[in-house]
Backbone as XML, in Angstrom:
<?xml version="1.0"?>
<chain id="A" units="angstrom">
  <residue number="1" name="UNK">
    <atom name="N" x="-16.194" y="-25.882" z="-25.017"/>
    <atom name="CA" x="-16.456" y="-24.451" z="-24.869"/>
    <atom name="C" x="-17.830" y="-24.198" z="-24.277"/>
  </residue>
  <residue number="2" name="UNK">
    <atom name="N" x="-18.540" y="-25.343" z="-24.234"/>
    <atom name="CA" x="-19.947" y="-25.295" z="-23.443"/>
    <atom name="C" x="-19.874" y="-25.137" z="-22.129"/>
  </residue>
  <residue number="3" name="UNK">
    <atom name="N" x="-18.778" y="-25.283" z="-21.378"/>
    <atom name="CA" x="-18.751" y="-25.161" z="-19.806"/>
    <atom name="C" x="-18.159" y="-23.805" z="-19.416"/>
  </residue>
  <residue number="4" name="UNK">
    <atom name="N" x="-17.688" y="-22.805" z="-20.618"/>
    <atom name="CA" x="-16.814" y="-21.951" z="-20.219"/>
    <atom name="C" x="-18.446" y="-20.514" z="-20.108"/>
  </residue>
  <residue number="5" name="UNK">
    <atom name="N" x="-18.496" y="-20.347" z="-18.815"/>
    <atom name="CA" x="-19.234" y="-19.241" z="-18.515"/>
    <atom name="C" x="-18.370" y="-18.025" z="-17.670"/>
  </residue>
  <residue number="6" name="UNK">
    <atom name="N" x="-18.952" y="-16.821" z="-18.236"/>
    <atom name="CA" x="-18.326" y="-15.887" z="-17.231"/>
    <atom name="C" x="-19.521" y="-15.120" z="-16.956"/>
  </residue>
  <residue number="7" name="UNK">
    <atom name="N" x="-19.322" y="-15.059" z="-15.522"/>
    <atom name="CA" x="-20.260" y="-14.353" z="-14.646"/>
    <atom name="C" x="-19.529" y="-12.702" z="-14.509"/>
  </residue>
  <residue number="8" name="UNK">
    <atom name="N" x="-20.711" y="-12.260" z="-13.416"/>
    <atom name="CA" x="-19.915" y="-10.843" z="-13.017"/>
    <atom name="C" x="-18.864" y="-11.486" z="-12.155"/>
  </residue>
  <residue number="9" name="UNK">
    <atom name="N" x="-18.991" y="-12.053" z="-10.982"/>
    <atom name="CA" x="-17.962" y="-12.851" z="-10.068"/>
    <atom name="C" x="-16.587" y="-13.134" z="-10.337"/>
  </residue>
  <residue number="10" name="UNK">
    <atom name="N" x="-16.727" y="-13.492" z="-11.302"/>
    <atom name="CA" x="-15.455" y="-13.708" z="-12.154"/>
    <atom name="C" x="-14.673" y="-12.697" z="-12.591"/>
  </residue>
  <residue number="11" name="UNK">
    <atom name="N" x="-15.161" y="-11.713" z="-13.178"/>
    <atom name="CA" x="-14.959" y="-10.803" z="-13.597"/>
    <atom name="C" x="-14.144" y="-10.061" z="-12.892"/>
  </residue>
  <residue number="12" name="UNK">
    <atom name="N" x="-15.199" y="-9.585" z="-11.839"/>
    <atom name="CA" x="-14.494" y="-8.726" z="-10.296"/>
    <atom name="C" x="-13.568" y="-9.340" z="-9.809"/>
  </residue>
  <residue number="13" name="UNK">
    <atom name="N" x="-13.217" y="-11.015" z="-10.206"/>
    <atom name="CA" x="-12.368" y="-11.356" z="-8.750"/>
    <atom name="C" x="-10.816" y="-11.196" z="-9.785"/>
  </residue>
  <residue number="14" name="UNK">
    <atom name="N" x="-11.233" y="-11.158" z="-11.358"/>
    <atom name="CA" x="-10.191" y="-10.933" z="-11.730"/>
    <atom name="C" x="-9.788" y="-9.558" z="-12.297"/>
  </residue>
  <residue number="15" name="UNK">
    <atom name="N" x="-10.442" y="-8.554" z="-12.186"/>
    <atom name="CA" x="-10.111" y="-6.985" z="-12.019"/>
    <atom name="C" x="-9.172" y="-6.797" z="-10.492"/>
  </residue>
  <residue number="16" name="UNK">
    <atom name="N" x="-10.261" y="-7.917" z="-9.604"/>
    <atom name="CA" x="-9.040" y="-7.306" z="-7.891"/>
    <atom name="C" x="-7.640" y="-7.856" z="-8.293"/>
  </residue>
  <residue number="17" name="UNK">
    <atom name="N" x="-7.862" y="-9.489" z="-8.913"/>
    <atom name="CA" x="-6.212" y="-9.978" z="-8.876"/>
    <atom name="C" x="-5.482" y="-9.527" z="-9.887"/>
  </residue>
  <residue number="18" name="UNK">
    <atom name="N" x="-5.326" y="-8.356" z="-11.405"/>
    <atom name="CA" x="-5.307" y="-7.988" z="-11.990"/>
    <atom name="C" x="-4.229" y="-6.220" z="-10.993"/>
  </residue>
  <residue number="19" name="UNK">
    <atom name="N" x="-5.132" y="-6.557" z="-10.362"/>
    <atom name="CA" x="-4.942" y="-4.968" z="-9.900"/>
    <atom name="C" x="-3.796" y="-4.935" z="-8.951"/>
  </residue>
  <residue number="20" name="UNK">
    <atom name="N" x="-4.311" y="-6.044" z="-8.409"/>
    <atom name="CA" x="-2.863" y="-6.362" z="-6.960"/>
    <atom name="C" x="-1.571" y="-5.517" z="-7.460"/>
  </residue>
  <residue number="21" name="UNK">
    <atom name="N" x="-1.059" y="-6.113" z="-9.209"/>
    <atom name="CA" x="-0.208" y="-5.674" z="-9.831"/>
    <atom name="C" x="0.518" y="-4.515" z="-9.864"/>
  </residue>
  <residue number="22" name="UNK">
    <atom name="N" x="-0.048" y="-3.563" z="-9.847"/>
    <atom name="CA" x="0.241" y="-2.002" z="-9.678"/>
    <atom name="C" x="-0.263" y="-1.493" z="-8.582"/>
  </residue>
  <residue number="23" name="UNK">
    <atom name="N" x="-0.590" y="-1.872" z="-7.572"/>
    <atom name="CA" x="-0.791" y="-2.039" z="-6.517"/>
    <atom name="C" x="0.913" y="-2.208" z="-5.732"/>
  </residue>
  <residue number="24" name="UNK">
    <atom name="N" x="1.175" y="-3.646" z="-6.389"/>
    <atom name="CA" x="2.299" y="-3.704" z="-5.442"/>
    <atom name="C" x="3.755" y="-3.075" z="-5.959"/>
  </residue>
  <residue number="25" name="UNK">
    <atom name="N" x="3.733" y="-2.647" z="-7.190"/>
    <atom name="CA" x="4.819" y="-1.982" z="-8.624"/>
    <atom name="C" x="5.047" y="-0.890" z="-7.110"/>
  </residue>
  <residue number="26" name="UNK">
    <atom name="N" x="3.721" y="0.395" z="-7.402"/>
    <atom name="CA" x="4.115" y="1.176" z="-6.945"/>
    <atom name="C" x="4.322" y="1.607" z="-5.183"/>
  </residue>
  <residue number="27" name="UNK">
    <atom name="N" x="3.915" y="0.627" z="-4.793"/>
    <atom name="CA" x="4.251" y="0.597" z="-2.868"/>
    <atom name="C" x="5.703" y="0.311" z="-3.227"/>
  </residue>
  <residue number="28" name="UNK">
    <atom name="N" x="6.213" y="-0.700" z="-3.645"/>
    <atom name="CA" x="7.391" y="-1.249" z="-3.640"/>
    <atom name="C" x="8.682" y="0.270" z="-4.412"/>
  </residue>
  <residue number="29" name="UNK">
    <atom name="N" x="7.849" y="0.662" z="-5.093"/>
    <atom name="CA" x="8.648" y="1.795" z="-5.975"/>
    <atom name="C" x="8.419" y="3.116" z="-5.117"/>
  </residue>
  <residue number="30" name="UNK">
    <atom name="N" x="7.502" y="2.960" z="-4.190"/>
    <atom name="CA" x="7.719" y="4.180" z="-3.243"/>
    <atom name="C" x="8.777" y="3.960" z="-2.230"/>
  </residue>
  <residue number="31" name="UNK">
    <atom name="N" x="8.722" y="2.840" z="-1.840"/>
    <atom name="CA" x="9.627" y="2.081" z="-0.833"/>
    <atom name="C" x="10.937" y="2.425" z="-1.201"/>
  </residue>
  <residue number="32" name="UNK">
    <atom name="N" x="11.039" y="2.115" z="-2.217"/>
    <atom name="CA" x="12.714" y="2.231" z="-3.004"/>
    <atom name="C" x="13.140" y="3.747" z="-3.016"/>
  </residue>
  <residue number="33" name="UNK">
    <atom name="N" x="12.240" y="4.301" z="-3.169"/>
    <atom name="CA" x="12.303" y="5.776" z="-3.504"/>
    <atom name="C" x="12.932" y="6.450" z="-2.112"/>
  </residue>
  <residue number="34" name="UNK">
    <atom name="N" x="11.914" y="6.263" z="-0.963"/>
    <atom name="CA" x="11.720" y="6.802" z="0.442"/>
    <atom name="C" x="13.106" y="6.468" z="0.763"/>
  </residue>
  <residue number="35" name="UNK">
    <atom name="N" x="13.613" y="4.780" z="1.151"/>
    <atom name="CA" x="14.397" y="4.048" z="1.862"/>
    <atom name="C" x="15.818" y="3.958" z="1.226"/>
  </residue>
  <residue number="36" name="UNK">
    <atom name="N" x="16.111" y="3.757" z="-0.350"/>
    <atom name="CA" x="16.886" y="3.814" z="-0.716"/>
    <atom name="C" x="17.857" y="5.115" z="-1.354"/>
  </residue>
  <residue number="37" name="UNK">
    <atom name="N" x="16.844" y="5.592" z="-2.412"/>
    <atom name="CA" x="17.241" y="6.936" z="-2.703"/>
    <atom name="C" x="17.200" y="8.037" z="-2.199"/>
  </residue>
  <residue number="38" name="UNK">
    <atom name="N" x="16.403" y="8.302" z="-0.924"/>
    <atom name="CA" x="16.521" y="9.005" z="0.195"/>
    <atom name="C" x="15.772" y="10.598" z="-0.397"/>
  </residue>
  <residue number="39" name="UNK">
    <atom name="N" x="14.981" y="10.176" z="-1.285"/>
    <atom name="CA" x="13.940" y="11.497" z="-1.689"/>
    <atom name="C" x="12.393" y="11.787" z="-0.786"/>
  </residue>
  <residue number="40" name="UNK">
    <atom name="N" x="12.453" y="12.687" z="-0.265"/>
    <atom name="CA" x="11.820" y="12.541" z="0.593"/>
    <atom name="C" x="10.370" y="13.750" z="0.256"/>
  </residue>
  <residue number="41" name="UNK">
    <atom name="N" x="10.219" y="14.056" z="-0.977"/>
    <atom name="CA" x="10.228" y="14.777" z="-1.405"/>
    <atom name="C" x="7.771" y="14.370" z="-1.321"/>
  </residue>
  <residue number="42" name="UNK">
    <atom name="N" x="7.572" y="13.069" z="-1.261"/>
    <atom name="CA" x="6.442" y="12.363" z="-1.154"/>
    <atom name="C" x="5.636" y="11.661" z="0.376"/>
  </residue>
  <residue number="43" name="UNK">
    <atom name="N" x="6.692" y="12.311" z="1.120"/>
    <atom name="CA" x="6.460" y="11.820" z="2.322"/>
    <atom name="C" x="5.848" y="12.518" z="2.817"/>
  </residue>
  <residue number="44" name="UNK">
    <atom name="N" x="4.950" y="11.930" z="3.395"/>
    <atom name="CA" x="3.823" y="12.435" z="4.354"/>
    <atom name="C" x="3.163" y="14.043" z="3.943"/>
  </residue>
  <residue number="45" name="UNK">
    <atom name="N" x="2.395" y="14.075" z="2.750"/>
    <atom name="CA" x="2.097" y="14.735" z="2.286"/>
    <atom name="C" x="0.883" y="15.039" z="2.682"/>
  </residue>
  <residue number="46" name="UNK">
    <atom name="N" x="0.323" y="16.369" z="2.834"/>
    <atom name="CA" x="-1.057" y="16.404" z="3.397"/>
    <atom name="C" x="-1.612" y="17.816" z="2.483"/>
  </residue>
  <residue number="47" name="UNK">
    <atom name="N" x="-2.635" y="17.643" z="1.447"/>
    <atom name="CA" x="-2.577" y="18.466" z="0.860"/>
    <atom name="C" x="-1.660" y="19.206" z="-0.280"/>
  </residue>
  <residue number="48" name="UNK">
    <atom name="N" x="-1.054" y="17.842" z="-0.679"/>
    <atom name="CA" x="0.561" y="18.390" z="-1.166"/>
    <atom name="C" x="1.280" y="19.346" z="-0.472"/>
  </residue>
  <residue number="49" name="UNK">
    <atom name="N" x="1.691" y="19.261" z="0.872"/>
    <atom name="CA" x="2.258" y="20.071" z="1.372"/>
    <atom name="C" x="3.029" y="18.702" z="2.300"/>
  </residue>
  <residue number="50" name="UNK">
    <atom name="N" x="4.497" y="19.210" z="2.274"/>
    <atom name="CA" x="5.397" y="18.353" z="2.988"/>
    <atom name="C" x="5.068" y="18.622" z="4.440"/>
  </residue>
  <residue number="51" name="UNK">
    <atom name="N" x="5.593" y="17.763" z="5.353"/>
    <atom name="CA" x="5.802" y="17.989" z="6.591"/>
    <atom name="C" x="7.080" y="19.230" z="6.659"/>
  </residue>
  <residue number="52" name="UNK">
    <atom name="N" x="7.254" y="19.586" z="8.336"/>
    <atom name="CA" x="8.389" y="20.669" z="8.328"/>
    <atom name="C" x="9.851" y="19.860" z="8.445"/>
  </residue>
  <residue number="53" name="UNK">
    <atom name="N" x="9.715" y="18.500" z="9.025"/>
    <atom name="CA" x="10.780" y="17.289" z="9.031"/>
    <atom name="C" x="10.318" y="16.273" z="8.332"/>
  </residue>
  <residue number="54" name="UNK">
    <atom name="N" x="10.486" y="16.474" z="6.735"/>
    <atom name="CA" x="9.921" y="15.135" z="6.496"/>
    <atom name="C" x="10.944" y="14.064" z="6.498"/>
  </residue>
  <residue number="55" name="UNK">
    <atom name="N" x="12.136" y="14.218" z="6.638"/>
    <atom name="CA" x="12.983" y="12.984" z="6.960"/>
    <atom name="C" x="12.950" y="12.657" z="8.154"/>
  </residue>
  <residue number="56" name="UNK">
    <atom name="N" x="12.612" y="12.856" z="9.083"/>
    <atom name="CA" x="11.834" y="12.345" z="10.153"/>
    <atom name="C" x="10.537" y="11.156" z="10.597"/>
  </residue>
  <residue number="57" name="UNK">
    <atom name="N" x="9.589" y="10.994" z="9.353"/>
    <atom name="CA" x="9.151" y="10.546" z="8.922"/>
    <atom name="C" x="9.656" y="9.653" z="7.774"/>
  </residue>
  <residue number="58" name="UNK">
    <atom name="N" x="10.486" y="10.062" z="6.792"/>
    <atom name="CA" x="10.587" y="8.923" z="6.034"/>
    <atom name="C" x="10.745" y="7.403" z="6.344"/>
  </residue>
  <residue number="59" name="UNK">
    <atom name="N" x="10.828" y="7.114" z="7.202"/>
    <atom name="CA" x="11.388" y="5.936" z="7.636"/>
    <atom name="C" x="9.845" y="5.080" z="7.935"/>
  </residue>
  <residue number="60" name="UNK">
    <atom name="N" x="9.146" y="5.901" z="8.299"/>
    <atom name="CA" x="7.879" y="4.945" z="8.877"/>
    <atom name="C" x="7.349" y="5.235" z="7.418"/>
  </residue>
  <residue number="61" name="UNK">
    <atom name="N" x="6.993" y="6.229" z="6.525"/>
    <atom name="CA" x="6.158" y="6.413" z="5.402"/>
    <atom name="C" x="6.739" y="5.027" z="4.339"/>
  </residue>
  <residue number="62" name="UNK">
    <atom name="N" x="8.579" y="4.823" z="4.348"/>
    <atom name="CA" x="8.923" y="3.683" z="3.422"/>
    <atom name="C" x="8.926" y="2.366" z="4.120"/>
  </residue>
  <residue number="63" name="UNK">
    <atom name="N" x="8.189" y="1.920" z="5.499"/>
    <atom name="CA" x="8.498" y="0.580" z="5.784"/>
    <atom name="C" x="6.967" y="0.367" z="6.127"/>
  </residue>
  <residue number="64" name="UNK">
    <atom name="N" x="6.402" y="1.087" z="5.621"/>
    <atom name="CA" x="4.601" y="1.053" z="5.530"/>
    <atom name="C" x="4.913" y="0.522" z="3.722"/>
  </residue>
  <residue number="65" name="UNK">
    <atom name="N" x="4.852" y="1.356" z="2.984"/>
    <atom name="CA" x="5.521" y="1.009" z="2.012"/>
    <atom name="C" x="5.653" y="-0.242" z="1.972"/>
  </residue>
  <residue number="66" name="UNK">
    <atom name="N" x="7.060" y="-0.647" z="1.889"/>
    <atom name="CA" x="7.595" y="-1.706" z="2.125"/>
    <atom name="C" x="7.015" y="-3.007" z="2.768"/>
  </residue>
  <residue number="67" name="UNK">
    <atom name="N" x="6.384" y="-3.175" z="3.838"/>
    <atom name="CA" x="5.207" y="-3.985" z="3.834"/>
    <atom name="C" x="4.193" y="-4.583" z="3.404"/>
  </residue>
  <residue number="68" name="UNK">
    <atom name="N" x="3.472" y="-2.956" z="2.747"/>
    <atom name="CA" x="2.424" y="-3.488" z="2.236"/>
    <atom name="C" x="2.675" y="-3.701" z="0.323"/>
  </residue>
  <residue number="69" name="UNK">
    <atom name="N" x="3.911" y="-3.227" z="0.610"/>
    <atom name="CA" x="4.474" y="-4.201" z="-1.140"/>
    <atom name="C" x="4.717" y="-5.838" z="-1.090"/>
  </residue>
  <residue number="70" name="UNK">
    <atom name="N" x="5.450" y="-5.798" z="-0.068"/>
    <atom name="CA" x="5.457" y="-7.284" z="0.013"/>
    <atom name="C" x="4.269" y="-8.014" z="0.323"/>
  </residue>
  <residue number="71" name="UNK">
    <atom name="N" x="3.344" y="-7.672" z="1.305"/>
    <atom name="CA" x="1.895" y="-8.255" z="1.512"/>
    <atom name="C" x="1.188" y="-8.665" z="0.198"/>
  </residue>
  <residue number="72" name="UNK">
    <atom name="N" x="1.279" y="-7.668" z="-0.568"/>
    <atom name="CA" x="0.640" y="-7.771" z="-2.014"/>
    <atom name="C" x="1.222" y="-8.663" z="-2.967"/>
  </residue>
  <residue number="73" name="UNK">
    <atom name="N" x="2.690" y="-8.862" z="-2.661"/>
    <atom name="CA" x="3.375" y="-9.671" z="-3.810"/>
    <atom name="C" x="3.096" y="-11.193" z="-3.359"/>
  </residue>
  <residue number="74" name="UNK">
    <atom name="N" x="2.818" y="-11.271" z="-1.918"/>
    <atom name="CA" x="3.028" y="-12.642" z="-1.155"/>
    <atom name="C" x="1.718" y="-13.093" z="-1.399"/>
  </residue>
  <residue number="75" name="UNK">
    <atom name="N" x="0.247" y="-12.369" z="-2.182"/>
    <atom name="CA" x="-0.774" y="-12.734" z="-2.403"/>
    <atom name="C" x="-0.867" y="-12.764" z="-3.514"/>
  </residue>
  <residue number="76" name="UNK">
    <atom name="N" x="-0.145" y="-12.173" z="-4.390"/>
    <atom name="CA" x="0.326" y="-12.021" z="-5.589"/>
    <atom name="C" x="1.222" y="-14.043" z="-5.678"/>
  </residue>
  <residue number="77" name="UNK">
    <atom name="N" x="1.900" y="-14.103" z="-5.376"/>
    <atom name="CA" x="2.255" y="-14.935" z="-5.268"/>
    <atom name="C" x="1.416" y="-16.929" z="-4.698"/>
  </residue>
  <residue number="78" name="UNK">
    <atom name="N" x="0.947" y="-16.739" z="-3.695"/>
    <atom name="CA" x="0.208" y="-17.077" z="-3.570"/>
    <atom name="C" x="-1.355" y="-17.685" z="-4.188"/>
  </residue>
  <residue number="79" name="UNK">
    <atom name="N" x="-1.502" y="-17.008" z="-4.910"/>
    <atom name="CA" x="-2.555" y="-16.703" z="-5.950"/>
    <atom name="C" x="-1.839" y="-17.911" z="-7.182"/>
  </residue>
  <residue number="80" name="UNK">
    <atom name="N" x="-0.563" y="-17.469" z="-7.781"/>
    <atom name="CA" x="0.054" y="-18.047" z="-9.003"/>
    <atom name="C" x="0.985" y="-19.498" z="-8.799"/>
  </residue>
  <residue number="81" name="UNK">
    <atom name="N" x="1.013" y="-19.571" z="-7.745"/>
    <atom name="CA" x="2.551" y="-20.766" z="-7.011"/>
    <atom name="C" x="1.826" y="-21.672" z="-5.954"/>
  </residue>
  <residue number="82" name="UNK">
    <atom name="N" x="0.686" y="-21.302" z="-5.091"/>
    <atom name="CA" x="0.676" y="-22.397" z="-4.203"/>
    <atom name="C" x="-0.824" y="-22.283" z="-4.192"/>
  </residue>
  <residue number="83" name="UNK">
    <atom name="N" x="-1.639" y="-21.735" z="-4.918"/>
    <atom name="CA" x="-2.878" y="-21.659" z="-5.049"/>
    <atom name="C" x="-3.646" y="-21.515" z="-3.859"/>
  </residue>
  <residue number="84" name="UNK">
    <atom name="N" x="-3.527" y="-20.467" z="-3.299"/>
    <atom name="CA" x="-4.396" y="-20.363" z="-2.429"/>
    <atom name="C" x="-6.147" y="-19.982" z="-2.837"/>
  </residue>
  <residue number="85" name="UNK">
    <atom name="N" x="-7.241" y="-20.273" z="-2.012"/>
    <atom name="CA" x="-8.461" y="-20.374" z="-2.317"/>
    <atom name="C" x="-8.384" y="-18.789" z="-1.960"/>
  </residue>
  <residue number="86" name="UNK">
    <atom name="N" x="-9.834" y="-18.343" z="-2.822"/>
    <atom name="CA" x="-10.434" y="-17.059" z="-3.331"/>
    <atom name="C" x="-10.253" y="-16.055" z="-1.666"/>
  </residue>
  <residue number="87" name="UNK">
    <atom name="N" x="-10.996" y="-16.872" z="-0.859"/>
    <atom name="CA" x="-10.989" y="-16.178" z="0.808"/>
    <atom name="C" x="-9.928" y="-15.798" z="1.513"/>
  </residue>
  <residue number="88" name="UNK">
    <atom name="N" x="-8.799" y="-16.069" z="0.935"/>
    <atom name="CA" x="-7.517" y="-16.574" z="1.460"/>
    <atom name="C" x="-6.916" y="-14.933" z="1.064"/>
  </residue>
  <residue number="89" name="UNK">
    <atom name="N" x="-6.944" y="-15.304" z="-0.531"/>
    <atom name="CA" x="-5.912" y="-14.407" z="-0.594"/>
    <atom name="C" x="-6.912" y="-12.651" z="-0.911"/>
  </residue>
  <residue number="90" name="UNK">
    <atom name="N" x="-8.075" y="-12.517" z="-1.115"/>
    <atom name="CA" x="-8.642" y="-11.491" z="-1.188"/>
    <atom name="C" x="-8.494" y="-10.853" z="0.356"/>
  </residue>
  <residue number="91" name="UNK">
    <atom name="N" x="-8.662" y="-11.995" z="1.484"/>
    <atom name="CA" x="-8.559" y="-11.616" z="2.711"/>
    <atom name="C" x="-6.596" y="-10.811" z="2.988"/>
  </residue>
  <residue number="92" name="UNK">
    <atom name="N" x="-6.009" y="-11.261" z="2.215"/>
    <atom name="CA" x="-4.910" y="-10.875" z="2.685"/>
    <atom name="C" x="-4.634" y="-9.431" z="1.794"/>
  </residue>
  <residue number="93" name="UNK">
    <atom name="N" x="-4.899" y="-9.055" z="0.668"/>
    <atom name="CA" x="-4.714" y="-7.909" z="-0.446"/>
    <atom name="C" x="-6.345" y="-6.879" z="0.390"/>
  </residue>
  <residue number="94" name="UNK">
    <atom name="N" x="-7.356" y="-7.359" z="1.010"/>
    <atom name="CA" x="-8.096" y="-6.785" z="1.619"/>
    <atom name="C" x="-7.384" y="-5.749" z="3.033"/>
  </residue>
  <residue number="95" name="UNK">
    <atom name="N" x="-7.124" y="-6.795" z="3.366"/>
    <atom name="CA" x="-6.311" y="-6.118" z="4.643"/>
    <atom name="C" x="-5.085" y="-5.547" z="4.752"/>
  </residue>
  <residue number="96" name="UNK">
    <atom name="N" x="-4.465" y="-5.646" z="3.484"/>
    <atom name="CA" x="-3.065" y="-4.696" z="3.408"/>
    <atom name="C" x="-3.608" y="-3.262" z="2.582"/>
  </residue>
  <residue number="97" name="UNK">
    <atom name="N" x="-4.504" y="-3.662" z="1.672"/>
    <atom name="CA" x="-5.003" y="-2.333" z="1.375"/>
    <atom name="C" x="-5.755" y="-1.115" z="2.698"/>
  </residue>
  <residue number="98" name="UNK">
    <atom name="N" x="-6.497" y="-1.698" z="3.418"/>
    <atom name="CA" x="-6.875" y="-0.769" z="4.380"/>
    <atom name="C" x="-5.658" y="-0.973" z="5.616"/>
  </residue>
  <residue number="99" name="UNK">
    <atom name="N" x="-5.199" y="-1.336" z="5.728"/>
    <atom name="CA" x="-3.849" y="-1.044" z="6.674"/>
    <atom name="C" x="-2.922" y="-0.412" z="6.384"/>
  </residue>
  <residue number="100" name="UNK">
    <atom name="N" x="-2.433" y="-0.269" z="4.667"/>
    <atom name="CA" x="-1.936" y="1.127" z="4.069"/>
    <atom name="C" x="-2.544" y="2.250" z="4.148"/>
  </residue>
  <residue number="101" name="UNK">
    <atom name="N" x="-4.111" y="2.331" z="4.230"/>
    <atom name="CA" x="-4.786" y="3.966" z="4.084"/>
    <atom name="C" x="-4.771" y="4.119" z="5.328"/>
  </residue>
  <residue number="102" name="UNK">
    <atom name="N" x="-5.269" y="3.242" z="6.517"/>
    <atom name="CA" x="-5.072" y="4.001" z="7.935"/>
    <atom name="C" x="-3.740" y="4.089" z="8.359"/>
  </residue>
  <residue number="103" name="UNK">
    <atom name="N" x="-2.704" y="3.184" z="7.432"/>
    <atom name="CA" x="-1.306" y="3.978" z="8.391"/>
    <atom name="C" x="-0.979" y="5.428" z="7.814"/>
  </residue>
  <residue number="104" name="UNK">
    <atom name="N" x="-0.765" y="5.180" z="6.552"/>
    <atom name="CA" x="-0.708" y="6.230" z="5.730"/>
    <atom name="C" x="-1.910" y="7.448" z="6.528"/>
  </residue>
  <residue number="105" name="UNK">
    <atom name="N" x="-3.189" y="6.917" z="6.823"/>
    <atom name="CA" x="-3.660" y="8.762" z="7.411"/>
    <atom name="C" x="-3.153" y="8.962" z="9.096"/>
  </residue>
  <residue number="106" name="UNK">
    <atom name="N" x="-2.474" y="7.705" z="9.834"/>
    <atom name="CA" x="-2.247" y="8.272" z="10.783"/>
    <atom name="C" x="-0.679" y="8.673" z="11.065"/>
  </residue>
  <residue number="107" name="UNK">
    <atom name="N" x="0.282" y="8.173" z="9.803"/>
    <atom name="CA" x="1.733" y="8.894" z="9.712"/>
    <atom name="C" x="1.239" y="10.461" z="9.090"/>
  </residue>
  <residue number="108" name="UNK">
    <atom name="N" x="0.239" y="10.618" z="8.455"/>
    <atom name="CA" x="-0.150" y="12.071" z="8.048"/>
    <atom name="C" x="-0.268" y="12.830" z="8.985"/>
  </residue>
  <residue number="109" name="UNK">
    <atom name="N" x="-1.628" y="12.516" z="10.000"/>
    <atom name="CA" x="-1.722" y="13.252" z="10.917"/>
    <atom name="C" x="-0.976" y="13.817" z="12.044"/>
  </residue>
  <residue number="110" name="UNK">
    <atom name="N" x="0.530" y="12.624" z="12.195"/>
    <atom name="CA" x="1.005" y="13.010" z="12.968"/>
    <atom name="C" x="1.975" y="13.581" z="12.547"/>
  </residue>
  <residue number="111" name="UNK">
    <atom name="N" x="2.641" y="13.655" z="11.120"/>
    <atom name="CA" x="3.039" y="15.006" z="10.674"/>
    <atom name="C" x="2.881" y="16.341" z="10.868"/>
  </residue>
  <residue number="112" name="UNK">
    <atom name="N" x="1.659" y="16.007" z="10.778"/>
    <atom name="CA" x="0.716" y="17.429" z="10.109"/>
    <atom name="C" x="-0.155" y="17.918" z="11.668"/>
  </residue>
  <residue number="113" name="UNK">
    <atom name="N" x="0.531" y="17.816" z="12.808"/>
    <atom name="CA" x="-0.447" y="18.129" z="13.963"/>
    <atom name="C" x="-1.234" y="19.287" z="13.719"/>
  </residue>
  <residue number="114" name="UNK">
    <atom name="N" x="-2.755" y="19.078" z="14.179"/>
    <atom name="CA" x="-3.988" y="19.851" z="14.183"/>
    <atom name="C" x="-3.663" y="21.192" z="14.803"/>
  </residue>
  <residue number="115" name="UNK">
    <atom name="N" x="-2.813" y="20.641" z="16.495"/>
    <atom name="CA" x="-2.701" y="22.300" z="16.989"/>
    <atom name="C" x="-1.062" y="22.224" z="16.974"/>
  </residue>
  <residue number="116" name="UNK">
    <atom name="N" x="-1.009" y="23.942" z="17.276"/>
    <atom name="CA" x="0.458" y="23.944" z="17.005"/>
    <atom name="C" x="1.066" y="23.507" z="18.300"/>
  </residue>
  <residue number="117" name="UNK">
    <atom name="N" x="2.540" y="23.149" z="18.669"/>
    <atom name="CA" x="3.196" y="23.142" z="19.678"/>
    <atom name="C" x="3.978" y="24.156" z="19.893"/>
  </residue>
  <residue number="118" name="UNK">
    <atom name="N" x="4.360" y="24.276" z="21.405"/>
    <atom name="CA" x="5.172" y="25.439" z="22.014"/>
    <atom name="C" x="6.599" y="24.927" z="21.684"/>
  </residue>
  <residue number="119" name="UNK">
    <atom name="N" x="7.196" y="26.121" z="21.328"/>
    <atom name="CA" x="8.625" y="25.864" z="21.356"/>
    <atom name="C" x="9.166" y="25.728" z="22.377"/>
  </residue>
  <residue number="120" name="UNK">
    <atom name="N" x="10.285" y="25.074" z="22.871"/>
    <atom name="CA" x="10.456" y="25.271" z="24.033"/>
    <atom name="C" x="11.653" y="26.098" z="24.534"/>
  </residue>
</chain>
C-alpha cells in the first residue's frame, strides 16, 4: 500500500474516463430516439425552439448522434479490452466531443437561418 499514490492526474484522467459513460448512454439514446422512434421533437433546437422542418433534419441531428456514440463506446472500449495508452484514447473522446458541438452548432445554424428566404 506504500506505492499506491493518487495525484490530481489521476484523478482527472479518471473523472474524463468515468464520464465517457453518460456521455455515450445519452448520444446513443438520442440516436435511438431521432432514427428509430422517429420523435423529432429535440432536433435541432435553437433556443428551445424547433426548426419549421425538423424532420428534415432529423436524419443528420441522429447520425451525428450516432457517431459520436459509437466514437465514445470504441474509446470506451478501448480503454477496458485492448488497453490503449492515456494519448490514444483521450485523443479520440477529445475529438468526438468537439466534433459533436461544432456539428451540432452547424446542423443548428442551418436550421435556424440568420436571414429569411424568399418564397418562391
Amino acid at each position: 500500500m506504500d506505492n499506491l499514490i493518487i495525484d490530481t492526474n489521476i484523478a482527472v484522467t479518471w473523472i474524463l474516463f468515468i464520464a465517457l459513460f453518460p456521455l455515450a448512454f445519452i448520444w446513443l439514446k438520442n440516436a435511438y430516439t431521432v432514427l428509430i422512434r422517429k420523435d423529432y421533437s429535440n432536433v435541432a433546437l435553437k433556443r428551445g425552439e424547433p426548426p419549421k422542418n425538423p424532420k428534415k433534419w432529423a436524419p443528420f441531428v441522429g447520425l451525428l448522434n450516432l457517431c459520436a456514440g459509437i466514437a465514445i463506446v470504441w474509446a470506451i472500449a478501448g480503454v477496458l479490452f485492448f488497453a490503449y495508452p492515456y494519448q490514444q484514447w483521450t485523443g479520440i473522446a477529445g475529438v468526438t466531443i468537439w466534433f459533436k458541438i461544432f456539428g451540432e452548432y452547424i446542423i443548428k445554424t442551418q436550421a435556424h437561418p440568420f436571414f429569411k428566404t424568399k418564397k418562391n
